[in-house]
C-alpha positions in Angstrom: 7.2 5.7 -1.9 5.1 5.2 1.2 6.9 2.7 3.8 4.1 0.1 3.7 4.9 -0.9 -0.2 9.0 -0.7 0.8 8.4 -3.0 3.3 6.6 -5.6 1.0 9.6 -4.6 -1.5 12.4 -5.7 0.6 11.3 -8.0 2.5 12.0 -6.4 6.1 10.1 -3.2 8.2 11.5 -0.3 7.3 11.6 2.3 10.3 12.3 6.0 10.1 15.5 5.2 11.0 16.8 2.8 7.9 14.3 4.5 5.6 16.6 6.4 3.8 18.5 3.5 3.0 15.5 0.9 2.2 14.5 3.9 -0.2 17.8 3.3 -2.2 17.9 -0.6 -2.2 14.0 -0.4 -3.0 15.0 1.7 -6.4 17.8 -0.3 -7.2 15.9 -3.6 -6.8 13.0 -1.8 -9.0 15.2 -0.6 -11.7 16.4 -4.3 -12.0 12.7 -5.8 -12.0 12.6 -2.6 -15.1 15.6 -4.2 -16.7 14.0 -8.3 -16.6 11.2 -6.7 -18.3 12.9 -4.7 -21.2 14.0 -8.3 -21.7 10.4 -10.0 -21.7 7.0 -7.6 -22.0 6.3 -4.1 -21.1 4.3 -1.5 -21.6 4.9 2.4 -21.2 2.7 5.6 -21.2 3.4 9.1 -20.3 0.8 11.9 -19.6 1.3 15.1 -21.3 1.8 18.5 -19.5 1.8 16.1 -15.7 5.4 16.5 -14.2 6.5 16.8 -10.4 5.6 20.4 -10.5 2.0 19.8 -11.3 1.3 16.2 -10.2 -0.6 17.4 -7.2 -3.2 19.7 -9.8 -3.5 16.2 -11.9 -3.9 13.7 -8.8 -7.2 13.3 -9.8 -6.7 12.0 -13.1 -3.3 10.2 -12.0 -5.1 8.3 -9.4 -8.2 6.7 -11.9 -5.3 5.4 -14.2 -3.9 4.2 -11.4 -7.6 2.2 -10.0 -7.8 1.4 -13.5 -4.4 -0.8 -14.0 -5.0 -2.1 -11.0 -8.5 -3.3 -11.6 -6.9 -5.0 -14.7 -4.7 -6.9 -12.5 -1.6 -5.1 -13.9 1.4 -4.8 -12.0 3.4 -1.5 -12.6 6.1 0.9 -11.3 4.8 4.7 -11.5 7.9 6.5 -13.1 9.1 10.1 -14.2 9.9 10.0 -17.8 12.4 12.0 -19.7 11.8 12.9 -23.3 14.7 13.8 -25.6 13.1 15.4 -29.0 15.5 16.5 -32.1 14.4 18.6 -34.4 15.7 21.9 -35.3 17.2 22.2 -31.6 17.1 19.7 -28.7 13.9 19.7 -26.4 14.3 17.9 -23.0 10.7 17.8 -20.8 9.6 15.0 -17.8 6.1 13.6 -17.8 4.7 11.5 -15.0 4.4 7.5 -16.3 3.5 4.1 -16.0 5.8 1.2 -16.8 3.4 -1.7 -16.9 4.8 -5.2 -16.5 3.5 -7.8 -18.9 0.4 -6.0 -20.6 -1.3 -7.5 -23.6 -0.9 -5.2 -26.7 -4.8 -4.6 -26.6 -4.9 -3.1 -23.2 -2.5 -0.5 -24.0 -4.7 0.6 -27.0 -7.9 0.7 -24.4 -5.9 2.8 -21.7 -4.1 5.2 -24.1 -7.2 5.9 -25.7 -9.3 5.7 -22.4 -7.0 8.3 -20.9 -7.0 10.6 -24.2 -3.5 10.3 -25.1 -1.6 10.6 -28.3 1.3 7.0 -27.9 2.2 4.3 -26.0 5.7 2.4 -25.9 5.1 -1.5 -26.0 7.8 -3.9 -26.0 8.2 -7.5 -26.7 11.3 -10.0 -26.8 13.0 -7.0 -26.6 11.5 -5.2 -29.1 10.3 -1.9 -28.1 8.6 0.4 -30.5 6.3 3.4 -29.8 2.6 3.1 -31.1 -0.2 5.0 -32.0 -3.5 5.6 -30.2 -5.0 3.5 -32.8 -2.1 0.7 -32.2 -0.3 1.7 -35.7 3.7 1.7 -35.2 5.1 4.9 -35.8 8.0 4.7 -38.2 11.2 5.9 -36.8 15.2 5.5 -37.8 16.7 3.9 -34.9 20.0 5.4 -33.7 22.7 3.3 -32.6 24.1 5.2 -30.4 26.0 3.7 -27.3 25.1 6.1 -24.3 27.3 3.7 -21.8 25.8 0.9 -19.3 24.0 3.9 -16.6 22.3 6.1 -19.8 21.6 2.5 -21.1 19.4 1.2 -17.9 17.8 4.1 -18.5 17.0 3.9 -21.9 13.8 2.9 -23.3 13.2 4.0 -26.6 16.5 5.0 -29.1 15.6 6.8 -32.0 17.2 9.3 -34.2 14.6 12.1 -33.6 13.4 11.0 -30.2 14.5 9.0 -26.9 12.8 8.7 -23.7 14.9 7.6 -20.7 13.4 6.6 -17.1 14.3 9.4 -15.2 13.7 8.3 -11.5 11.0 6.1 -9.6 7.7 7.7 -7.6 5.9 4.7 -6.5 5.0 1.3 -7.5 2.0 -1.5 -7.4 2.6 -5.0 -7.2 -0.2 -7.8 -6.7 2.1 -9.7 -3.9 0.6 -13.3 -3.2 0.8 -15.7 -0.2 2.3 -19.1 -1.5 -0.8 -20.6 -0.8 -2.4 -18.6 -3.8 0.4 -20.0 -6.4 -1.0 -22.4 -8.7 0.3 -24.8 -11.7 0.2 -23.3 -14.5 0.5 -19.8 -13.3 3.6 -17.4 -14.6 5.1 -15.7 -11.2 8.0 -13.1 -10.3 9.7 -14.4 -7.7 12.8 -12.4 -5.5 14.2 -15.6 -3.9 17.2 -15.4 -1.1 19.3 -18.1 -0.6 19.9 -18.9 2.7 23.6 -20.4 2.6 25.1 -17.6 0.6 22.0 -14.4 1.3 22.4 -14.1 -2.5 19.5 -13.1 -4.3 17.7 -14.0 -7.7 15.2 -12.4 -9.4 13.5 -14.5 -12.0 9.8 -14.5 -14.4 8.7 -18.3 -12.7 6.6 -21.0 -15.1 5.2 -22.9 -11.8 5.5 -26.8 -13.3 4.8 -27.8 -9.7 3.9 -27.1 -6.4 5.0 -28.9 -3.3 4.3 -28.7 0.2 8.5 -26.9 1.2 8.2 -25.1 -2.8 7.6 -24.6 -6.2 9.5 -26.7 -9.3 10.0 -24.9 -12.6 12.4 -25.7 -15.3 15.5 -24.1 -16.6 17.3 -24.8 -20.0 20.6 -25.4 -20.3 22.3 -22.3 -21.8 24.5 -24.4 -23.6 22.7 -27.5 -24.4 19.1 -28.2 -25.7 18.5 -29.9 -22.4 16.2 -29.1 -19.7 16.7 -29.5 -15.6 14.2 -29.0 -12.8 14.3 -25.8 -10.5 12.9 -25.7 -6.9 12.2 -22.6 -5.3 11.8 -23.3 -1.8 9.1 -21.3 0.1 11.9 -20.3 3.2 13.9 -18.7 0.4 11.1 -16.4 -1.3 11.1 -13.1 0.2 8.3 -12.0 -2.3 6.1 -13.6 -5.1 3.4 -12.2 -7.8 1.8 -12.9 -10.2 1.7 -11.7 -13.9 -1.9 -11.0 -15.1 -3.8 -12.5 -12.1 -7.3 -14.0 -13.5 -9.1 -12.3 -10.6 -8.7 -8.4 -11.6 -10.5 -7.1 -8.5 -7.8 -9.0 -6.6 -6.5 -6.3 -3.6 -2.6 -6.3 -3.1 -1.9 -9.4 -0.9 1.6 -10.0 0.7 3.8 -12.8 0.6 7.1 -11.7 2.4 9.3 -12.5 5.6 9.5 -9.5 7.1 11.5 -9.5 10.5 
């Protein structure tokens, strides 16, 4: 990942000298923002034959998916994908892919078609199920399988004749947004530090409110049907964005306290 886009990540410049280190956090903090998703909305496609050995030969078409997403307002993390197909004997291949945070189901019809391939994963509420071109759900048996808490991270799709696992991070694209652009309304990610403890939260944001030191939201009561406000204060929020901005040309704009 280029140092620029860690930077905005994290929250502080990253020099040749900590880069090594910011690299790591940077993957660990995306593979959590993978895992709030596999909880919400997501969308996944891979493209056929395009791996790390070839990726530079298929920049090209790499690079108009990516101007494309982006153009849709989509935030995603650019990933290498392992397959894991069953037949008569095990196949294991990578392909260069896009997790895409919060798509609707219609836009991953338009891009897997758009970009002449044959599926795309989609996932909602936690269920994920692999699709079609056309959008029609391809029929699989489901295998129940406990790979362990790593394998599981990992995991995206668990099915008796197929599973595709998240093999490692490339790169990611995030529409980052000053807190003057958060409006009411508007659903935001928000990686908030608290400055008493330097604990961190990561957290999908309904913005009920927004005041001059923060944002309110509201949080349910996990035990109770009750409700309680939340404050987000803007000193504590390293980096905001929003889901689906309405302005697709928008150009990645930063909200972060870097030191």
């Amino acid at each position: 990942m280029r140092t620029n886009q860690i930077s905005q990540l994290l929250g502080f410049r990253v020099s040749n000298q900590n880069k090594k280190e910011a690299l790591e956090i940077s993957n660990a903090l995306l593979f959590k923002i993978i895992k709030l998703f596999k909880s919400k909305n997501f969308g996944l496609i891979t493209f056929y034959g395009v791996n790390q050995k070839n990726m530079k030969q298929h920049q090209q078409i790499l690079q108009t998916a990516e101007n494309y997403l982006e153009n849709k307002g989509l935030n995603f993390i650019k990933i290498m994908a392992k397959w894991n197909l069953k037949f008569r004997d095990v196949l294991n291949f990578s392909e260069v892919g896009y997790f895409i945070l919060n798509p609707a189901f219609n836009q991953m019809i338009e891009l897997t078609k758009k970009f002449d391939q044959n599926l795309f994963v989609y996932s909602e509420n936690s269920e994920t199920q692999a699709y079609y071109a056309n959008g029609d759900k391809i029929i699989l048996e489901k295998d129940n399988y406990d790979f362990g808490s790593i394998a599981s991270n990992a995991l995206i799709l668990n099915f008796v004749d197929f599973k595709l696992f998240i093999d490692s991070i490339i790169d990611f694209n995030f529409h980052f947004i000053d807190k003057d652009e958060i409006k009411i309304d508007e659903q935001i990610v928000i990686l908030a530090k608290n400055k008493f403890t330097s604990e961190t939260q990561l957290e999908i944001v309904d913005v009920y409110d927004v005041r001059q030191n923060g944002i309110i939201s509201f949080e349910r009561s996990k035990t109770t049907p009750a409700i309680s406000p939340k404050v987000f204060h803007f000193d504590e929020i390293v980096w905001a964005f929003k889901l689906n901005p309405k302005n697709e040309n928008t150009g990645i704009k930063v909200y972060k306290n870097v030191v």
